[in-house]
C-alpha positions in Angstrom: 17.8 -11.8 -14.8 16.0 -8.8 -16.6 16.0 -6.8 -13.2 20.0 -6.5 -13.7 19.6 -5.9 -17.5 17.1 -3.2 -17.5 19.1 -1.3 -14.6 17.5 1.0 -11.8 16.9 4.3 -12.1 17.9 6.4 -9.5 15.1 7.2 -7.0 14.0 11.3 -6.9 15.6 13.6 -5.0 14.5 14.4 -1.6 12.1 17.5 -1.2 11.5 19.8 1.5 9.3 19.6 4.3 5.4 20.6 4.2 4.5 22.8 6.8 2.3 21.1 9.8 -0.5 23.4 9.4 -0.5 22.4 5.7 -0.8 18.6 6.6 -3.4 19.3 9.2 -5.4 21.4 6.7 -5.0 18.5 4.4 -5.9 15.6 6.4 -9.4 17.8 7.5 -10.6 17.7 4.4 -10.8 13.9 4.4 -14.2 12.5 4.9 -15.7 9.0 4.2 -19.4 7.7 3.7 -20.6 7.1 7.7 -23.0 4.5 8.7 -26.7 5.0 9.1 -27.7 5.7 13.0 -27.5 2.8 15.6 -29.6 2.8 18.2 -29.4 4.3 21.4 -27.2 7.0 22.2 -26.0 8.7 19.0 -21.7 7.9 18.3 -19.7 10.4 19.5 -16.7 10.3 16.8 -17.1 9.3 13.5 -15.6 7.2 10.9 -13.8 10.3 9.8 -12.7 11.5 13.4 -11.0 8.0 13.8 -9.7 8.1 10.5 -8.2 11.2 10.8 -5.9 10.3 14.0 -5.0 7.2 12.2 -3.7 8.8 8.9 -2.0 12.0 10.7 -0.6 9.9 13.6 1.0 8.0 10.8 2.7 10.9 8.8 4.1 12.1 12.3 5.0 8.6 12.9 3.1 8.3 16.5 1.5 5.5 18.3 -2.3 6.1 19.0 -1.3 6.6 23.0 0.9 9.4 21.6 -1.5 10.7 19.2 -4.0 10.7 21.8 -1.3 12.5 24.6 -0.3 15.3 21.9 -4.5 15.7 21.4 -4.2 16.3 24.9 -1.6 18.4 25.1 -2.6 20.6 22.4 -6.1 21.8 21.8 -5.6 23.2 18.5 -4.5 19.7 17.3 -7.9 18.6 18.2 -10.1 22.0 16.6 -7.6 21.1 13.6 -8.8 17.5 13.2 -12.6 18.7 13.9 -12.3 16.7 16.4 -15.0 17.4 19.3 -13.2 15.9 22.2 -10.4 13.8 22.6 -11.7 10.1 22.1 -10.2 7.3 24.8 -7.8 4.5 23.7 -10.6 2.2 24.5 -12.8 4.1 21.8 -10.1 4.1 19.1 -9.2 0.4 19.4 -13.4 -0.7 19.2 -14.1 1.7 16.2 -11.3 0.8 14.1 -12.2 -2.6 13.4 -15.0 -1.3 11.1 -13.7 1.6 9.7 -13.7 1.2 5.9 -10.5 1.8 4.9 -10.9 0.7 1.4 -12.7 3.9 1.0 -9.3 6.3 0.9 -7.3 3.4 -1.4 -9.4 3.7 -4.2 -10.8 6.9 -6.3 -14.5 6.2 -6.6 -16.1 6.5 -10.2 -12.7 7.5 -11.7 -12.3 7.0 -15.5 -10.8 3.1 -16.6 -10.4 3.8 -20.1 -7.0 5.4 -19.8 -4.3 2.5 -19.7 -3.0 2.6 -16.3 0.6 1.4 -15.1 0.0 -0.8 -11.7 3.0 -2.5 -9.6 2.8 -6.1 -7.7 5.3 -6.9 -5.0 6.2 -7.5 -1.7 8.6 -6.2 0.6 9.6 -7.7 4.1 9.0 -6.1 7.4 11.3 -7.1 10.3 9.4 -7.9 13.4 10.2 -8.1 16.9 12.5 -11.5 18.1 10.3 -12.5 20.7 7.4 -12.2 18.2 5.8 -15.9 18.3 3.5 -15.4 14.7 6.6 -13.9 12.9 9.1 -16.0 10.7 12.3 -16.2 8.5 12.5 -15.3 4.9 14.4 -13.4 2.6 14.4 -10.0 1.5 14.5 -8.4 -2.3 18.1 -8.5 -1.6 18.8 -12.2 -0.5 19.1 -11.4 2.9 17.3 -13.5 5.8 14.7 -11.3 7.6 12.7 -12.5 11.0 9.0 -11.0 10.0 6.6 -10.3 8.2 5.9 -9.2 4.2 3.7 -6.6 2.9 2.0 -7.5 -0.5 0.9 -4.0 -2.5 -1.0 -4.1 -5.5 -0.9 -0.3 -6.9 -1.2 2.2 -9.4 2.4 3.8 -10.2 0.5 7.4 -11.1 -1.9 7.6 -8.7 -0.9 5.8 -5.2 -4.3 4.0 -5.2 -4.4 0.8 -3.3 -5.7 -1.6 -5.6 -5.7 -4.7 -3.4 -4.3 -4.7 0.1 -7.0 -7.6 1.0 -6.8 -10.8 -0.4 -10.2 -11.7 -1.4 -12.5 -13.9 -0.8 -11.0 -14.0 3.0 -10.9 -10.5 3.7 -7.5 -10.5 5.1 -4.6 -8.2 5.0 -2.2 -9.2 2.7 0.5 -9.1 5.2 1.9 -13.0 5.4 4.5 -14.6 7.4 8.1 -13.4 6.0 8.3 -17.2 4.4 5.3 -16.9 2.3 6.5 -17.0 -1.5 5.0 -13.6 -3.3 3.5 -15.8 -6.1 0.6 -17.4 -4.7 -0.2 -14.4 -2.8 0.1 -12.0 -6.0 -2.3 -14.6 -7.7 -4.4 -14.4 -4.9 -4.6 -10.2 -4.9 -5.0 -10.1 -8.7 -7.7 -12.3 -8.8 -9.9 -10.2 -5.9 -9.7 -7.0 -8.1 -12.3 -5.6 -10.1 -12.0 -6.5 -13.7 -11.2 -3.3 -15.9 -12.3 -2.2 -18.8 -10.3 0.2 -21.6 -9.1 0.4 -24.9 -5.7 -0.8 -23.9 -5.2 -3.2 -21.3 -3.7 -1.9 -18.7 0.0 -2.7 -17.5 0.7 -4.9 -14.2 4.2 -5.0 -13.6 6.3 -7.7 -11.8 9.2 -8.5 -10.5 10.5 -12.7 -11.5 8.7 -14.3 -8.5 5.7 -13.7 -10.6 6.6 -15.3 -13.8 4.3 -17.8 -13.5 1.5 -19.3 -16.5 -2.0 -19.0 -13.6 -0.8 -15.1 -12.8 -0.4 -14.4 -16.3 -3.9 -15.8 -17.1 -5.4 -14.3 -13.9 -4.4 -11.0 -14.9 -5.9 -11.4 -18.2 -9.1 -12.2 -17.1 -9.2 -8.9 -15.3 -8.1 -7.0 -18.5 -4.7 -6.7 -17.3 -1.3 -7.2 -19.3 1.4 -8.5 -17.1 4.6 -7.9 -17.8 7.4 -9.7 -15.2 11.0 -10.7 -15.0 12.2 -14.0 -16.3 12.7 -15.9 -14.1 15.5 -18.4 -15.0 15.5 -21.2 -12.1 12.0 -21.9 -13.8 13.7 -23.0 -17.3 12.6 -22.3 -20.7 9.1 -21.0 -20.8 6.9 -23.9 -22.0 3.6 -21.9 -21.0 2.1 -19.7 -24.1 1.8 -16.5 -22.2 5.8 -17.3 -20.5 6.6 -17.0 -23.9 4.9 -14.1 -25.3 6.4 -12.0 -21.7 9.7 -13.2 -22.5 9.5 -11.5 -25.9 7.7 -8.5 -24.6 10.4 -7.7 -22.7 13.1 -7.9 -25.6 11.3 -4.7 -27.4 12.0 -1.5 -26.6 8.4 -0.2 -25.4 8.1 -3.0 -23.0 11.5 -2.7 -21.4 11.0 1.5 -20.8 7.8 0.5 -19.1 8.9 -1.9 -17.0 11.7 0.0 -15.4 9.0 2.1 -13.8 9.1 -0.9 -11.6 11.5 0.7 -9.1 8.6 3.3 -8.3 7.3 0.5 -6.4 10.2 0.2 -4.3 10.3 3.8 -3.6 6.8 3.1 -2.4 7.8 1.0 0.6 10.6 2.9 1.2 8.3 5.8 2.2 6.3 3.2 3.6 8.5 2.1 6.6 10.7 4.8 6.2 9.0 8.5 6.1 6.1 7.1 7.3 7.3 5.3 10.1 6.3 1.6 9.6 9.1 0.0 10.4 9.1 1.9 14.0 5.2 1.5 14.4 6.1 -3.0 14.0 9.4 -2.6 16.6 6.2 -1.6 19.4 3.5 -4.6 18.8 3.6 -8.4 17.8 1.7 -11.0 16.3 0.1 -10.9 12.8 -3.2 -8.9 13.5 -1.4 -6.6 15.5 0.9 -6.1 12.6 -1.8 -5.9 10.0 -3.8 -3.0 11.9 -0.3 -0.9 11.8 0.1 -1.5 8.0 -3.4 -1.0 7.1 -3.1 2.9 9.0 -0.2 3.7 7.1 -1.3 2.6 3.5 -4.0 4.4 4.4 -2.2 7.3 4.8 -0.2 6.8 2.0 -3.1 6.2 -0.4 -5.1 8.9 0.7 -2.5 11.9 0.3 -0.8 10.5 -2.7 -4.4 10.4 -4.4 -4.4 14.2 -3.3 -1.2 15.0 -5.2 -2.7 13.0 -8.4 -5.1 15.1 -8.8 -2.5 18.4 -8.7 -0.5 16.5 -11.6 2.1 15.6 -8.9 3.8 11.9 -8.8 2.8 9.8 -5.2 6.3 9.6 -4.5 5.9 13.3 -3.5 4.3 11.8 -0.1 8.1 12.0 1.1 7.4 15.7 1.4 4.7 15.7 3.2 5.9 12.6 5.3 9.5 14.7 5.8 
């Protein structure tokens, strides 16, 4: 379809490694609003002491019982982290159920009157053989994978996670590998905030979302969806079909939506640099799976937002991820 006609650019070069120091320095200054007191004995570690072994575990592509053996091992790894002591696999495991992740995906108060470029789309995530919650499906490239798919709503320029939870359910929006990406898109557009702008702003998508209710959702959230044709669906009969299909024969439209292979660099990092792929080969079943992906999106978002702010693309997470 379009996705052949358009072409893909080639993906950025790689880039040299950031010094260790450099990531730890980074990764210190991230914080997070904390809870008000509990009773009884004040907590020990934080919401940003757990945090922090979660997103630097997952640039050095660790487990948490390796994390928690190199905190160990080294003591300067701990002083780095502010870390007061070295927290038990038993403490880790409790706390981050209620960390609030959401709070690293997305800037808070940042400007919506700019027209932002965001990406939806899925990629699949090969699980374990023996994994019972897993199942078959295909990958972008028609291939059969035995898994599990990742569903990423996100803004190309900034590497904020826009929706990783598919609302009103609160789960991850990692599906069984034979879930179609449609109803799930449909599902993570409509659980976003509705923004506001001169413009609207750009959601780009691949042909599995040409679809009339995604078009519509996304313009009830002041978004402009612009996807691939996708020809096994016929003719568009749908008014908003039609008025992509023409988008996407001017000139404008078709440079924008070649930023859609960003996305795909994305999830390369994903479960390549940051070490997805390897974290899903160690644990099975579908909230096991889902805990892993959240800690590395995490990760992701939080440094790419970092770089934004320097005037440097997210895809520049491969250097600090090398």
């Amino acid at each position: 379809g379009l996705d052949k006609c358009v072409g893909t650019p080639k993906p950025p070069p790689s880039l040299p490694e950031l010094p260790e120091w450099q990531l730890r320095t980074l990764i210190r200054s991230l914080q997070v609003p904390e809870p008000g007191p509990k009773p009884g004995r004040p907590r020990t570690y934080t919401h940003t002491h757990i945090l922090r072994i979660h997103v630097y575990r997952a640039f050095m592509g660790w487990s948490v019982e390796r994390m928690l053996r190199e905190l160990r091992r080294d003591p300067s790894l701990c002083r780095a982290l502010g870390l007061p002591s070295v927290p038990s696999r038993a403490t880790v495991s409790e706390r981050s159920k209620h960390l609030p992740w959401q709070a690293l995906w997305q800037r808070q108060g940042g400007e919506k009157t700019k027209r932002r470029v965001l990406a939806l789309d899925a990629t699949a995530l090969p699980a374990q053989a023996t994994d019972p919650e897993a199942r078959w499906g295909r990958d972008s490239k028609g291939q059969w994978v035995y898994g599990y798919k990742l569903h990423l709503l996100l803004d190309l320029d900034t590497g904020e996670i826009l929706a990783h939870k598919i609302a009103p359910t609160g789960l991850t929006s990692v599906t069984p590998a034979n879930r179609h990406d449609g109803p799930v898109g449909w599902a993570l557009v409509r659980g976003i905030a509705s923004w506001e702008g001169e413009k609207p702003s750009l959601l780009l998508g691949d042909s599995a979302y040409d679809a009339e209710g995604l078009f519509q959702a996304a313009e009830e959230k002041g978004l402009l969806l612009l996807s691939g044709h996708n020809r096994r669906r016929g003719k568009p009969r749908g008014r908003r079909r039609g008025e992509n299909l023409r988008r996407l024969q001017r000139g404008a439209y078709r440079r924008l939506y070649r930023r859609r292979w960003e996305v795909e660099t994305v999830f390369g990092l994903l479960k390549g640099s940051l070490g997805l792929a390897a974290c899903l080969r160690r644990v099975r079943g579908l909230k096991a799976v889902s805990r892993q992906v959240t800690a590395v999106v995490t990760a992701f978002s939080f440094v790419a937002q970092v770089l934004a702010r320097e005037g440097l693309p997210p895809t520049w997470v491969a250097r600090v991820a090398a």
